[in-house]
N, C-alpha and C positions, 0 to 999 in steps of 0.2 A: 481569510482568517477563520473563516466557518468549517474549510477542512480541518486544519489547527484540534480545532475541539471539538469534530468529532472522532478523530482519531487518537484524543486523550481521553474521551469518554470513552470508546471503544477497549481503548489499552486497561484503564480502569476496571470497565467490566470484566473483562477477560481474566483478569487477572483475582477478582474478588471471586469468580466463577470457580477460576484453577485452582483458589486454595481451597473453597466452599466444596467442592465436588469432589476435590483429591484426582482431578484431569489434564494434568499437565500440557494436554495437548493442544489444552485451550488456548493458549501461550502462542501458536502457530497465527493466530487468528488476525488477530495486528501483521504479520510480515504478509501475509496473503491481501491484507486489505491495503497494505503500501501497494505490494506488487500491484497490484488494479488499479491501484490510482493512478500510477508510472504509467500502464498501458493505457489505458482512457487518454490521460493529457499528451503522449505523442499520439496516439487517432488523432486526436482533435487537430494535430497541425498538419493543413495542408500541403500533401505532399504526400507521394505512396509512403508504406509504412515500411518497406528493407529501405529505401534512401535515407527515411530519417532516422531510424535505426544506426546505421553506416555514419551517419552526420553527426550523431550524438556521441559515437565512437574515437572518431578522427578528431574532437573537440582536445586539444591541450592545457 
């Protein structure tokens, strides 16, 4: 639940930044910190990372 909110605080700031600054780019900053979070929690399961890569794929 602690990812949850920092990933809303995160979204928040970025977002108070992008209109504050006039940087729309800031906007990128949340799908980058999902993306890492994605990659972190398959690291973490054991198993090489193309298997579960592949696993997570084949999933219907």
């Amino acid at each position: 639940m602690y990812f949850f909110y920092a990933f809303l605080v995160v979204i928040v700031l970025c977002i108070f930044f992008a209109i504050k600054k006039q940087r729309p780019i800031l906007l990128s900053v949340p799908v980058f910190a999902l993306a890492f979070y994605v990659i972190v929690e398959i690291a973490l399961v054991p198993g090489s990372f193309i298997d579960t890569v592949k696993f997570i794929f084949t999933l219907q």
